[in-house]
Predicted model as a PDB file, atoms N, CA, C, CB and O in Angstrom, pLDDT in the B-factor column:
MODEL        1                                                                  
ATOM      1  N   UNK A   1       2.563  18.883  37.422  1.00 59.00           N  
ATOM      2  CA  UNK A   1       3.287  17.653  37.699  1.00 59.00           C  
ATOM      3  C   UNK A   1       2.709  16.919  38.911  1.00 59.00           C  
ATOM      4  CB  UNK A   1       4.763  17.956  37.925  1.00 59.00           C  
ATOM      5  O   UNK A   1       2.687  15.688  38.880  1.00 59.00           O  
ATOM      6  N   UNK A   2       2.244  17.567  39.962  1.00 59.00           N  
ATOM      7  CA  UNK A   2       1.901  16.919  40.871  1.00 59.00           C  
ATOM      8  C   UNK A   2       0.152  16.353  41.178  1.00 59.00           C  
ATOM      9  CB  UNK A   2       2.468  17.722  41.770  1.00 59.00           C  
ATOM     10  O   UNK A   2      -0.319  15.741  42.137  1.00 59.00           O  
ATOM     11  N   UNK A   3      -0.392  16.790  40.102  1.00 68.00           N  
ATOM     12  CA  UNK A   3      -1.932  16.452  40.031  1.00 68.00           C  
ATOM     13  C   UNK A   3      -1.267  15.120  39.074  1.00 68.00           C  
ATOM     14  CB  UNK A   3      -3.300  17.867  39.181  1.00 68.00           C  
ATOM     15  O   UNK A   3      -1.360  14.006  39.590  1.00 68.00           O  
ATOM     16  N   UNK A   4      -0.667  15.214  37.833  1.00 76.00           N  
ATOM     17  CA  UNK A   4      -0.445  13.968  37.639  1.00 76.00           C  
ATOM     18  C   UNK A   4       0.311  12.774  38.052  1.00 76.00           C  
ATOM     19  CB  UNK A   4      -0.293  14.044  36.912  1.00 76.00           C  
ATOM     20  O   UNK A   4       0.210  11.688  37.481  1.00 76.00           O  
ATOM     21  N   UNK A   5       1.145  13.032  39.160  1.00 68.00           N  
ATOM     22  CA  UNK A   5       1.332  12.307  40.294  1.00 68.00           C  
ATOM     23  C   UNK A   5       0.258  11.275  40.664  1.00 68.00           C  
ATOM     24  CB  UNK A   5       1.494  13.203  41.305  1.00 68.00           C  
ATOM     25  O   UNK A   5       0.247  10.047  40.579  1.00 68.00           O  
ATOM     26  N   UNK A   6      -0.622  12.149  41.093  1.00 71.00           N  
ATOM     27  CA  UNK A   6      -2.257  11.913  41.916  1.00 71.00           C  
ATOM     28  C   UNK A   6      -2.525  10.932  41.168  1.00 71.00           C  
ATOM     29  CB  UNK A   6      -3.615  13.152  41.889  1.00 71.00           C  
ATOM     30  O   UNK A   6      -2.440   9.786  41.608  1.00 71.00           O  
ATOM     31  N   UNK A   7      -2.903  11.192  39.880  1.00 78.00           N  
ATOM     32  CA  UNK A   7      -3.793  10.678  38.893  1.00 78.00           C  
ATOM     33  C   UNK A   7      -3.419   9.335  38.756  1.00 78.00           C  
ATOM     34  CB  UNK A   7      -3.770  11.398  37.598  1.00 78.00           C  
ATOM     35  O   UNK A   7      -4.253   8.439  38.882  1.00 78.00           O  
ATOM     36  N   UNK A   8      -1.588   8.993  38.372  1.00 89.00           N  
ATOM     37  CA  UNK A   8      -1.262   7.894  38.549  1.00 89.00           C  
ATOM     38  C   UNK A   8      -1.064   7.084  39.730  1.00 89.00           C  
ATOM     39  CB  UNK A   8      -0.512   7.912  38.037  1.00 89.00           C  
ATOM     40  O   UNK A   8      -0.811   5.891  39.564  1.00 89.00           O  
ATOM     41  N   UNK A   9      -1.137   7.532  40.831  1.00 89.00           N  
ATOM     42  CA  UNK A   9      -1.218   7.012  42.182  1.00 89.00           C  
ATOM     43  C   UNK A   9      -2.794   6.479  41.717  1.00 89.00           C  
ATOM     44  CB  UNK A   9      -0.972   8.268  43.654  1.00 89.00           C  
ATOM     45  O   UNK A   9      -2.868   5.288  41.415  1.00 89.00           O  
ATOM     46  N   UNK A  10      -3.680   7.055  41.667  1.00 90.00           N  
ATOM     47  CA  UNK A  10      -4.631   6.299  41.496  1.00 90.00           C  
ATOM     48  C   UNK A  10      -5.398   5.699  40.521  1.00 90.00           C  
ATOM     49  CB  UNK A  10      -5.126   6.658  41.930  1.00 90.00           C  
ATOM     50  O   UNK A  10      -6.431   5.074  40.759  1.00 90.00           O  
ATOM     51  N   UNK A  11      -4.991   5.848  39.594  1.00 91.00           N  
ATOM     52  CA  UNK A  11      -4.882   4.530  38.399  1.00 91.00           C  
ATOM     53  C   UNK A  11      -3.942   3.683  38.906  1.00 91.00           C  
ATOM     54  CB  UNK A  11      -4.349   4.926  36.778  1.00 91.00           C  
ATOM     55  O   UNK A  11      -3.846   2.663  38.224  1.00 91.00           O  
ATOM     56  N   UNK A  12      -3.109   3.729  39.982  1.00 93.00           N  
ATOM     57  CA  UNK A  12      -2.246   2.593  39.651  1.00 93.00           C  
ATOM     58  C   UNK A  12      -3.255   1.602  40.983  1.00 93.00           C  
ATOM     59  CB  UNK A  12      -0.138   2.959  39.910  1.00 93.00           C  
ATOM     60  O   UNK A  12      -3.641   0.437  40.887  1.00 93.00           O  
ATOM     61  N   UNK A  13      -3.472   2.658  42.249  1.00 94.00           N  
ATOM     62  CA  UNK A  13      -4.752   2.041  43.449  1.00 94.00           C  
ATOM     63  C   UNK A  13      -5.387   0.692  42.224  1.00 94.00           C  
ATOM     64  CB  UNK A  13      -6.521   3.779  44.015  1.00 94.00           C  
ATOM     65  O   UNK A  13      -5.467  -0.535  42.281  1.00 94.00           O  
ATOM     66  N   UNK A  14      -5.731   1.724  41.204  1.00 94.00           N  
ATOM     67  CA  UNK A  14      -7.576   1.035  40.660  1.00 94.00           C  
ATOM     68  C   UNK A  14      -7.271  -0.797  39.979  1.00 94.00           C  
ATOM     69  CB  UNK A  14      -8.483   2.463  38.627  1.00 94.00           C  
ATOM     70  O   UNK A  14      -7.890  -1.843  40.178  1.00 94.00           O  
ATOM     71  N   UNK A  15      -5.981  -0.461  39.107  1.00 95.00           N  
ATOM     72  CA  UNK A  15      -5.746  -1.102  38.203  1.00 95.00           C  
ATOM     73  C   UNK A  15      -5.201  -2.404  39.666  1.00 95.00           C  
ATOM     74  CB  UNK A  15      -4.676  -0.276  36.873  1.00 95.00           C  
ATOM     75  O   UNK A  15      -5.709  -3.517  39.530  1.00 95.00           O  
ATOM     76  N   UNK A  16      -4.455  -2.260  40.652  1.00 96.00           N  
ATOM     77  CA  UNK A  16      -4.446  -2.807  41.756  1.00 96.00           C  
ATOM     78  C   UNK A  16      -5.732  -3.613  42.097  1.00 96.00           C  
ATOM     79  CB  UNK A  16      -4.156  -1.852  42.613  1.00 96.00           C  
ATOM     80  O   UNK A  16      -5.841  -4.837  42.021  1.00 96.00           O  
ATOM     81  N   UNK A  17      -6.733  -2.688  42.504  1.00 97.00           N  
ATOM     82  CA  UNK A  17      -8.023  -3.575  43.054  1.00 97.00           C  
ATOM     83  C   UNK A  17      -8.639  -4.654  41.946  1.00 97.00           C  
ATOM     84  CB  UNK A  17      -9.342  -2.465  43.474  1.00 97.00           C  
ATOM     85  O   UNK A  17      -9.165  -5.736  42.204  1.00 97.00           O  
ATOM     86  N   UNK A  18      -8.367  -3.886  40.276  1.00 97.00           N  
ATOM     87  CA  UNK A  18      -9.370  -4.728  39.786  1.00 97.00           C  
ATOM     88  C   UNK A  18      -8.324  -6.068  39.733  1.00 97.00           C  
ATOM     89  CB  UNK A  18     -10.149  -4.153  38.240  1.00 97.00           C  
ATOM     90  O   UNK A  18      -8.891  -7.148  39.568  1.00 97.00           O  
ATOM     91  N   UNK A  19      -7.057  -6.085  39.842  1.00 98.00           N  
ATOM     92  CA  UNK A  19      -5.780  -7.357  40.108  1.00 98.00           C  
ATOM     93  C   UNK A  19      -6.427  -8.067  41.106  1.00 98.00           C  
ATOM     94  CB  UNK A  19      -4.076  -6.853  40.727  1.00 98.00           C  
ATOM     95  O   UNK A  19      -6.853  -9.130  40.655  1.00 98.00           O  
ATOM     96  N   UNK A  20      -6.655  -7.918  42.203  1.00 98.00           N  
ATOM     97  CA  UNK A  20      -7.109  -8.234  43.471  1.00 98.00           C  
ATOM     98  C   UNK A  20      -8.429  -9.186  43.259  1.00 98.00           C  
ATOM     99  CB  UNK A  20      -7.396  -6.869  44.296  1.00 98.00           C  
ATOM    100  O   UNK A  20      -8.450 -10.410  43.390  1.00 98.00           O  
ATOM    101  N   UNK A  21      -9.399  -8.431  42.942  1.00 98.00           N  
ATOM    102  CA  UNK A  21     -10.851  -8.853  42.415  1.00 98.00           C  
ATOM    103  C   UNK A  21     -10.951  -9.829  41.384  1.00 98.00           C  
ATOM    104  CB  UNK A  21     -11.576  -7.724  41.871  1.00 98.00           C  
ATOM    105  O   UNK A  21     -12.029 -10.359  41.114  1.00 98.00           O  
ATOM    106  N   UNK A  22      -9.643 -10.159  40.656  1.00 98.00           N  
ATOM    107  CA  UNK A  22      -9.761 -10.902  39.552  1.00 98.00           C  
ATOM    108  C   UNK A  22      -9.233 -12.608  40.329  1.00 98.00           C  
ATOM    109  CB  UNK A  22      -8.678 -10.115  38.158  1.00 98.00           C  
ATOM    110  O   UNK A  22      -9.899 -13.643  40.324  1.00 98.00           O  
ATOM    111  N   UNK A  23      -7.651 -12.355  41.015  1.00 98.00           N  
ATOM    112  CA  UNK A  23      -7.185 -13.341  41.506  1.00 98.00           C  
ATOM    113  C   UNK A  23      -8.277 -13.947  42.723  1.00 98.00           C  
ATOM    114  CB  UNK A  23      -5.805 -12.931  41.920  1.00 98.00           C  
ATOM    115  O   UNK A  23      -8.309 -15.177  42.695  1.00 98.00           O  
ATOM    116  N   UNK A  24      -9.188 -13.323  43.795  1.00 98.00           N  
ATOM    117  CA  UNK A  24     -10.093 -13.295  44.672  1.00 98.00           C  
ATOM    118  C   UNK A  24     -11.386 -14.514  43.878  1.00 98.00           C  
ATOM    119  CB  UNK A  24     -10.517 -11.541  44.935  1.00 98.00           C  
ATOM    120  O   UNK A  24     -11.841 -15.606  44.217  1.00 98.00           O  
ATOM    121  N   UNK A  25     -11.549 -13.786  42.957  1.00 98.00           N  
ATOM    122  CA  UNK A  25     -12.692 -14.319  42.008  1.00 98.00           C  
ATOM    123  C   UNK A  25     -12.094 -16.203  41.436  1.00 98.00           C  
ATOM    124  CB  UNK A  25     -12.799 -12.891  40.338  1.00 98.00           C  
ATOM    125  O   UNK A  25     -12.764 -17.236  41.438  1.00 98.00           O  
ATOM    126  N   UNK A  26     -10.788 -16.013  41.063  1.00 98.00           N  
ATOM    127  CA  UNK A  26     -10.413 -17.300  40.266  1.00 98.00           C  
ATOM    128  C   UNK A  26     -10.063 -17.922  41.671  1.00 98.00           C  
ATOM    129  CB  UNK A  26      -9.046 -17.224  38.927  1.00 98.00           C  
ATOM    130  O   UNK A  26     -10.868 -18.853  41.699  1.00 98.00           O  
ATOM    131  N   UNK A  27      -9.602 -17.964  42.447  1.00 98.00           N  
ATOM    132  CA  UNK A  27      -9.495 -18.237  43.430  1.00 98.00           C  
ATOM    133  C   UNK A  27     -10.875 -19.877  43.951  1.00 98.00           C  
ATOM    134  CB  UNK A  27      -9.545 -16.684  44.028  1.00 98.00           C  
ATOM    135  O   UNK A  27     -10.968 -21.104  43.984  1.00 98.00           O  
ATOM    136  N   UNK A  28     -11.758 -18.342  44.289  1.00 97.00           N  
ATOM    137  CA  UNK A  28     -13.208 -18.900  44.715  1.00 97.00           C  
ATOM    138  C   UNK A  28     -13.613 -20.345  43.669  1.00 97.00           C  
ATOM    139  CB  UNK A  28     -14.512 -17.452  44.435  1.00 97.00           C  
ATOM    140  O   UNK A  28     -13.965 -21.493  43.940  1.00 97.00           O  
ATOM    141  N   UNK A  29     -13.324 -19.516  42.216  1.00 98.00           N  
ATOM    142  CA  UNK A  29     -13.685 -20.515  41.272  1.00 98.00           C  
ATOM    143  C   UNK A  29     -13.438 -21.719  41.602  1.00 98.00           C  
ATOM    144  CB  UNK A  29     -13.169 -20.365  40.159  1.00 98.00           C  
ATOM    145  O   UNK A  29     -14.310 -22.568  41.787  1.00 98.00           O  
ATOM    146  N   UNK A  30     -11.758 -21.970  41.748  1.00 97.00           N  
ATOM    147  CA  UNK A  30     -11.281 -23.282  41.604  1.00 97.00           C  
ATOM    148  C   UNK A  30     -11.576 -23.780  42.805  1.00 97.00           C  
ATOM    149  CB  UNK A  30      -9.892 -23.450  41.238  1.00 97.00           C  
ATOM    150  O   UNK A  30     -11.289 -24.962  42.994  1.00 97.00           O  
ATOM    151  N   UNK A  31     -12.065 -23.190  43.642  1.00 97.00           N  
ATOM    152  CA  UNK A  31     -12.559 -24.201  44.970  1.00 97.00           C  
ATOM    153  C   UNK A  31     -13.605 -24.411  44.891  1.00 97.00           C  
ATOM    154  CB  UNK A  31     -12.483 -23.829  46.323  1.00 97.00           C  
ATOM    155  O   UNK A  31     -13.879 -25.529  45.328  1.00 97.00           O  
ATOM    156  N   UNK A  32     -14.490 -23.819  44.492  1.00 97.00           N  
ATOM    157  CA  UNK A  32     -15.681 -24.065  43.384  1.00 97.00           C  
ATOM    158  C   UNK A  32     -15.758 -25.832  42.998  1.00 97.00           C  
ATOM    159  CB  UNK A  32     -15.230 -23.031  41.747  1.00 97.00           C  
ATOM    160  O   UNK A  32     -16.388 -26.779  43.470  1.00 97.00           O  
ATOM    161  N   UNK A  33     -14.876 -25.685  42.021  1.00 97.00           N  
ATOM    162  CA  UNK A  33     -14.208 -26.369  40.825  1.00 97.00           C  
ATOM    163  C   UNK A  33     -13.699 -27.877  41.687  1.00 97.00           C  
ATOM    164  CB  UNK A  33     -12.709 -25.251  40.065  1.00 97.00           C  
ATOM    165  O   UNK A  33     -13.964 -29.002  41.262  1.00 97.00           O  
ATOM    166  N   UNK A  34     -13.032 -27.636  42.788  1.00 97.00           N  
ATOM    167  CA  UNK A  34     -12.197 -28.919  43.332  1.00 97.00           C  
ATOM    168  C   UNK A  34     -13.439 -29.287  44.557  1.00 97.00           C  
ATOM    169  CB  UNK A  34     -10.250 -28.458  44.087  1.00 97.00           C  
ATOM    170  O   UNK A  34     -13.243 -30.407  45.030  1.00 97.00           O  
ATOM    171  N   UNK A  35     -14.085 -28.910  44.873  1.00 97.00           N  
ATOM    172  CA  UNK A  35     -15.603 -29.237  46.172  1.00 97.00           C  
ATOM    173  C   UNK A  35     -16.107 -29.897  45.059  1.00 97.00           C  
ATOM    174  CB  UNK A  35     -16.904 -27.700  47.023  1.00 97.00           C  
ATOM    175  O   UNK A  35     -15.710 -31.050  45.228  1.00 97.00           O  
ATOM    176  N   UNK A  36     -16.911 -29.860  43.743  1.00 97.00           N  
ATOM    177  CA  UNK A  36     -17.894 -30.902  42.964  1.00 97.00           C  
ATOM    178  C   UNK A  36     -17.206 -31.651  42.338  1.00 97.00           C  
ATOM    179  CB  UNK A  36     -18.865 -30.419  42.013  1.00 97.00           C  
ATOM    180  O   UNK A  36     -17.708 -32.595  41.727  1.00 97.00           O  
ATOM    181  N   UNK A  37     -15.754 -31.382  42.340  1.00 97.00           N  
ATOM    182  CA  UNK A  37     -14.991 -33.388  41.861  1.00 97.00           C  
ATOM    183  C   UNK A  37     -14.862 -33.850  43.290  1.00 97.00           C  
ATOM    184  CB  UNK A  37     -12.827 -33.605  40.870  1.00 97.00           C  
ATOM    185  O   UNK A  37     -14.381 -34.975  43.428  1.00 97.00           O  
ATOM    186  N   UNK A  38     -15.137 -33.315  44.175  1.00 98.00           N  
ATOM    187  CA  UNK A  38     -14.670 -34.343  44.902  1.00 98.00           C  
ATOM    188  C   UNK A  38     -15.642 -34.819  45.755  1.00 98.00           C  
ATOM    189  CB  UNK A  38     -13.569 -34.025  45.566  1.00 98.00           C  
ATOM    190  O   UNK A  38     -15.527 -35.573  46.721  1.00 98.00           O  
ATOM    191  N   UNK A  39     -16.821 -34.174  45.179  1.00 98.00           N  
ATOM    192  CA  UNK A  39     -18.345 -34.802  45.489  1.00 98.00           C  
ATOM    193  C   UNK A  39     -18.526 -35.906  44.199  1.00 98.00           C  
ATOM    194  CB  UNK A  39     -19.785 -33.385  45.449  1.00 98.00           C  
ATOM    195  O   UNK A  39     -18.711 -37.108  44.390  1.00 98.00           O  
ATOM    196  N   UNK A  40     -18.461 -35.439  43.201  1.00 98.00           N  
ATOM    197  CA  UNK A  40     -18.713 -36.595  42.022  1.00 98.00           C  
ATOM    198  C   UNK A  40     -17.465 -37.696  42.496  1.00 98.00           C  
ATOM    199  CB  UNK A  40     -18.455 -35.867  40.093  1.00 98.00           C  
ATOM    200  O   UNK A  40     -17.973 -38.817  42.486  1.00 98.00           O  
ATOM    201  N   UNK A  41     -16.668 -37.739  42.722  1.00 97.00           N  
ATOM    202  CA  UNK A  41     -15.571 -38.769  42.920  1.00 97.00           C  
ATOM    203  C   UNK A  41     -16.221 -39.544  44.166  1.00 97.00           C  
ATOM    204  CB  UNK A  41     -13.937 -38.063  43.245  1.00 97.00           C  
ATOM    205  O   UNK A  41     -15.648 -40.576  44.516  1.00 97.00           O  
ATOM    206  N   UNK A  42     -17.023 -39.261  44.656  1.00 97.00           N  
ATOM    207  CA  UNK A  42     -16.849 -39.859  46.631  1.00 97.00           C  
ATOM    208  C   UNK A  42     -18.130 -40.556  45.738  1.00 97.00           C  
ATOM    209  CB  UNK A  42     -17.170 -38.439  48.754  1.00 97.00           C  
ATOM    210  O   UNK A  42     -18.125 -41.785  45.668  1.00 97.00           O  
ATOM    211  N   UNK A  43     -19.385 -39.700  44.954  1.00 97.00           N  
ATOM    212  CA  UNK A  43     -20.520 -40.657  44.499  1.00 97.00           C  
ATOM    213  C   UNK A  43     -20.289 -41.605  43.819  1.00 97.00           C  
ATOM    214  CB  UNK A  43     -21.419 -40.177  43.852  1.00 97.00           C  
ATOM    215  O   UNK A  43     -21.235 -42.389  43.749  1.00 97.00           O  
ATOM    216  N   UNK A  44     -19.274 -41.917  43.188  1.00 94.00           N  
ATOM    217  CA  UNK A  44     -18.442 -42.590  42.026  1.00 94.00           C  
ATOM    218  C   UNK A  44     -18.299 -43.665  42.934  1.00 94.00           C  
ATOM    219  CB  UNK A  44     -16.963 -41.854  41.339  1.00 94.00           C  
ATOM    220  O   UNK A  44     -19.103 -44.574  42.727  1.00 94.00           O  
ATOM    221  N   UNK A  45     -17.588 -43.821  43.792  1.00 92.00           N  
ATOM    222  CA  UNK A  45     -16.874 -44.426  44.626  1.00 92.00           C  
ATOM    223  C   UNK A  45     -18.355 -45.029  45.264  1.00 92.00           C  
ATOM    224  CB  UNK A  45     -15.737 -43.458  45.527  1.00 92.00           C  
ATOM    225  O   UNK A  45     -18.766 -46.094  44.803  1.00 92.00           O  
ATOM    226  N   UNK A  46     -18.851 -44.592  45.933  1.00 95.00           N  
ATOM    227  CA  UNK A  46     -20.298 -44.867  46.528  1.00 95.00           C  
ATOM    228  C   UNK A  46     -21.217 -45.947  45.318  1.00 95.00           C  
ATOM    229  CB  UNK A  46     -21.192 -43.100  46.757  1.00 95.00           C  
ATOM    230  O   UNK A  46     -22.156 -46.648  45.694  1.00 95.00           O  
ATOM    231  N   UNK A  47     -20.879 -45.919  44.284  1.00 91.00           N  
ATOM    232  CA  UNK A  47     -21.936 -46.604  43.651  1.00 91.00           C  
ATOM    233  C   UNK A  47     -21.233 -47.639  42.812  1.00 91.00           C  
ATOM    234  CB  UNK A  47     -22.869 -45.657  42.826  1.00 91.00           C  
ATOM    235  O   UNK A  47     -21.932 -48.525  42.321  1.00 91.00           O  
ATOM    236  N   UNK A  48     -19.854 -47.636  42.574  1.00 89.00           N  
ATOM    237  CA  UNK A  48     -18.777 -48.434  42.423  1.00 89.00           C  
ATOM    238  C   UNK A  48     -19.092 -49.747  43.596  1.00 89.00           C  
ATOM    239  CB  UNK A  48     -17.334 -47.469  42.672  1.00 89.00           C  
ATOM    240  O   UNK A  48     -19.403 -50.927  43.430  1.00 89.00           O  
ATOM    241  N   UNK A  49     -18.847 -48.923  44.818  1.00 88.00           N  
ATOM    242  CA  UNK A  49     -18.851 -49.551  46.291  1.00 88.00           C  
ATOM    243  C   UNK A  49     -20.659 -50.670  46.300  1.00 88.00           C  
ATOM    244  CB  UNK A  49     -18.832 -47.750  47.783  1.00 88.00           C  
ATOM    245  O   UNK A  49     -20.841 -51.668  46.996  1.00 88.00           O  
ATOM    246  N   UNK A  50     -21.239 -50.321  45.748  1.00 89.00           N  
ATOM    247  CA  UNK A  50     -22.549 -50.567  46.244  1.00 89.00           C  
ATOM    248  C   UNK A  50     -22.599 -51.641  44.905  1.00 89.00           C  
ATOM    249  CB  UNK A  50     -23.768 -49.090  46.437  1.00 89.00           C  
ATOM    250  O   UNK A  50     -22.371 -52.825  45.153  1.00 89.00           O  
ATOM    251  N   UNK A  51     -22.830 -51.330  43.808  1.00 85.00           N  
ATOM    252  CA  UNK A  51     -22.635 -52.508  42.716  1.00 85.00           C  
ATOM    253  C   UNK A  51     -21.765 -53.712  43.082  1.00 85.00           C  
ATOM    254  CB  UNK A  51     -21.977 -51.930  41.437  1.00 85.00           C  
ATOM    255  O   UNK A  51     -22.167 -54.875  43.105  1.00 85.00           O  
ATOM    256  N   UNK A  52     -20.702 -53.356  43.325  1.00 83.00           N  
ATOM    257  CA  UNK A  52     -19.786 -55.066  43.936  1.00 83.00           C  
ATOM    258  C   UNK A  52     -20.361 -55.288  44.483  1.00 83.00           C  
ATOM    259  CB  UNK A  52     -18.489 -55.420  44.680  1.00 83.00           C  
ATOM    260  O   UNK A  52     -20.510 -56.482  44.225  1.00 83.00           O  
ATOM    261  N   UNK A  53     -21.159 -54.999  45.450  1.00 84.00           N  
ATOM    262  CA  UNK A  53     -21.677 -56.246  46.830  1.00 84.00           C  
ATOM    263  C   UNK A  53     -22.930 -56.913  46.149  1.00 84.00           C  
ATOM    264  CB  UNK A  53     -22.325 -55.380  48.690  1.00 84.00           C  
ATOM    265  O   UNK A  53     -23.544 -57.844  46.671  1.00 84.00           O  
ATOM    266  N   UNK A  54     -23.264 -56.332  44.892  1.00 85.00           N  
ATOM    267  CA  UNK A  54     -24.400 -56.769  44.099  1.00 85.00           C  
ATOM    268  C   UNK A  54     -23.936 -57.809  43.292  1.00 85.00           C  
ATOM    269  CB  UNK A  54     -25.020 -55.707  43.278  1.00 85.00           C  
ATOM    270  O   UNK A  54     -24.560 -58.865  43.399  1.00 85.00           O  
ATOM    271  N   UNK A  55     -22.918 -57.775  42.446  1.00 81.00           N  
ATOM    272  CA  UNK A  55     -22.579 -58.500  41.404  1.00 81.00           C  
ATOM    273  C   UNK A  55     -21.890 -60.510  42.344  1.00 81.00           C  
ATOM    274  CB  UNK A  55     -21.142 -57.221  40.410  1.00 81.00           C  
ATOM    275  O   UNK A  55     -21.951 -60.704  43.558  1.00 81.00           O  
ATOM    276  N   UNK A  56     -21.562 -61.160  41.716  1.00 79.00           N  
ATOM    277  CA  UNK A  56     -21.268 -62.175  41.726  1.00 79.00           C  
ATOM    278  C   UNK A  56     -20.031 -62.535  42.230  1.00 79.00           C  
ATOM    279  CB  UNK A  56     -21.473 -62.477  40.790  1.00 79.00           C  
ATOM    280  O   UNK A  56     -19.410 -61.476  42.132  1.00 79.00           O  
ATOM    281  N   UNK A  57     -19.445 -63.165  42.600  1.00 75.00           N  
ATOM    282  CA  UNK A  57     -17.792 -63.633  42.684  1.00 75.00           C  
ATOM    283  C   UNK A  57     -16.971 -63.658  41.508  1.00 75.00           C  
ATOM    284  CB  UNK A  57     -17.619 -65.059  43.168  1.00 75.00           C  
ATOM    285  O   UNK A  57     -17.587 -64.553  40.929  1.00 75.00           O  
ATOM    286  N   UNK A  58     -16.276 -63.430  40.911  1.00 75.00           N  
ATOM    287  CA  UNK A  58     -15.612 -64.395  39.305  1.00 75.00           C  
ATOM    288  C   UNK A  58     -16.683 -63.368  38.581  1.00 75.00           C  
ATOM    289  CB  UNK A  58     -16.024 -66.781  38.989  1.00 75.00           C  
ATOM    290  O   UNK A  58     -17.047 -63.977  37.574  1.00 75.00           O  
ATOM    291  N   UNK A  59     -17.091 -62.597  38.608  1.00 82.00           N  
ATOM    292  CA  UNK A  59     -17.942 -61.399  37.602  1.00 82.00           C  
ATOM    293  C   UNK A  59     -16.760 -60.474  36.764  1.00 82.00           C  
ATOM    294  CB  UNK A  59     -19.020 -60.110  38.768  1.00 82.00           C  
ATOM    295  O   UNK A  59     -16.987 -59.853  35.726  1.00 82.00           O  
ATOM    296  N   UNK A  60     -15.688 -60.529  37.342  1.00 82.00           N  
ATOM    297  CA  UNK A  60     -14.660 -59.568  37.093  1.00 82.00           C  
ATOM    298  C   UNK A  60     -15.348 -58.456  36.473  1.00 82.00           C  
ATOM    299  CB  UNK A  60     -13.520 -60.095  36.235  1.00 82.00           C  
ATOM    300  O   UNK A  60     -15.240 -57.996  35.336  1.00 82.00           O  
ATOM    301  N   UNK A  61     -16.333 -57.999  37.789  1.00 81.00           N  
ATOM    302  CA  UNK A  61     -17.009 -56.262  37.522  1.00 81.00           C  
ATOM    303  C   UNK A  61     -16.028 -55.030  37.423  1.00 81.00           C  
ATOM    304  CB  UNK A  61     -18.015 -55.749  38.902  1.00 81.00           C  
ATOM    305  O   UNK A  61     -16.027 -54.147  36.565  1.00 81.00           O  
ATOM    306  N   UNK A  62     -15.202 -55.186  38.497  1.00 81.00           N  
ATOM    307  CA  UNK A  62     -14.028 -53.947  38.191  1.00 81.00           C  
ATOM    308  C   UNK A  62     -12.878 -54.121  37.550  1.00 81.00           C  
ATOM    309  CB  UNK A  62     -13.489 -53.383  39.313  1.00 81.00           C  
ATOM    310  O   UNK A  62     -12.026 -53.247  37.705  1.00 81.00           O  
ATOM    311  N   UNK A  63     -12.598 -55.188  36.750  1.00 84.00           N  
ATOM    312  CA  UNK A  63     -11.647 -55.549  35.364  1.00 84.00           C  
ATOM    313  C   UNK A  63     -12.602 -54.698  34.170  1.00 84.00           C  
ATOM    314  CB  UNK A  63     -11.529 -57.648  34.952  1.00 84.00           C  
ATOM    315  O   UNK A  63     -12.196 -53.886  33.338  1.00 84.00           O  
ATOM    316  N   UNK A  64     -13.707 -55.084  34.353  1.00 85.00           N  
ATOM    317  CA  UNK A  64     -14.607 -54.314  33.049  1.00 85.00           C  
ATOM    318  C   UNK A  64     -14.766 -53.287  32.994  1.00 85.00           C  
ATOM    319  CB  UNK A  64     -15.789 -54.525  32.805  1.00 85.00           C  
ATOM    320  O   UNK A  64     -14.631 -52.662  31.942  1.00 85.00           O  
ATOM    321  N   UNK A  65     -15.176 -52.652  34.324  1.00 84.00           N  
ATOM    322  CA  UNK A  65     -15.669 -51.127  34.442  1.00 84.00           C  
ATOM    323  C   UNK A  65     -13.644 -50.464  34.656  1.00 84.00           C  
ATOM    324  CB  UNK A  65     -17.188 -50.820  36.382  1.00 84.00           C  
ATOM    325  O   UNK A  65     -13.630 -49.233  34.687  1.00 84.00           O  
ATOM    326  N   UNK A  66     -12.973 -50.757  34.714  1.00 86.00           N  
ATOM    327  CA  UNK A  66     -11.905 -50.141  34.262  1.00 86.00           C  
ATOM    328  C   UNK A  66     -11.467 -50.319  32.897  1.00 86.00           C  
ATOM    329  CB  UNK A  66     -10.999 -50.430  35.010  1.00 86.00           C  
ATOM    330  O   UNK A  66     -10.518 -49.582  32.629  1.00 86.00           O  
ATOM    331  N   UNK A  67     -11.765 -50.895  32.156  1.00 84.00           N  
ATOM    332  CA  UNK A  67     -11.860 -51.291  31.124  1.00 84.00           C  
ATOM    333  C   UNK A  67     -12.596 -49.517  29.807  1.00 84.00           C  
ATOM    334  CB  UNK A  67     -12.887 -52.846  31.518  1.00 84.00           C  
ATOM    335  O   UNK A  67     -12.787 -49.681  28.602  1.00 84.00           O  
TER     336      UNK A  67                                                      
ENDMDL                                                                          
END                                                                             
């Protein structure tokens, strides 16, 4: 009885770490995940920003490109 005590004490450790290692991992991901939208969003914005000062008055460039 008491070796299988053990045994589940540490299957329960293991099954623990690989919990740990999984949430750790998705974690990383989504910050991953939210750092390159919010690099593609700022370039977006950057070239959005840079086209208007190009285009015309009365062009209604950002009526279209929301469009």
């Amino acid at each position: 009885m008491l070796k299988s005590l053990a045994v589940n004490q540490e299957y329960i450790q293991f099954v623990n770490q690989l919990k740990n290692h999984i949430k750790s991992s998705q974690i990383r991901a989504a910050l991953s995940v939210n750092r390159e939208l919010i690099q593609l969003y700022w370039h977006i914005g950057k070239q959005i920003i840079e086209k208007q000062k190009q285009t015309k008055w009365g062009s209604k460039f950002l009526e279209s490109l929301s469009r």
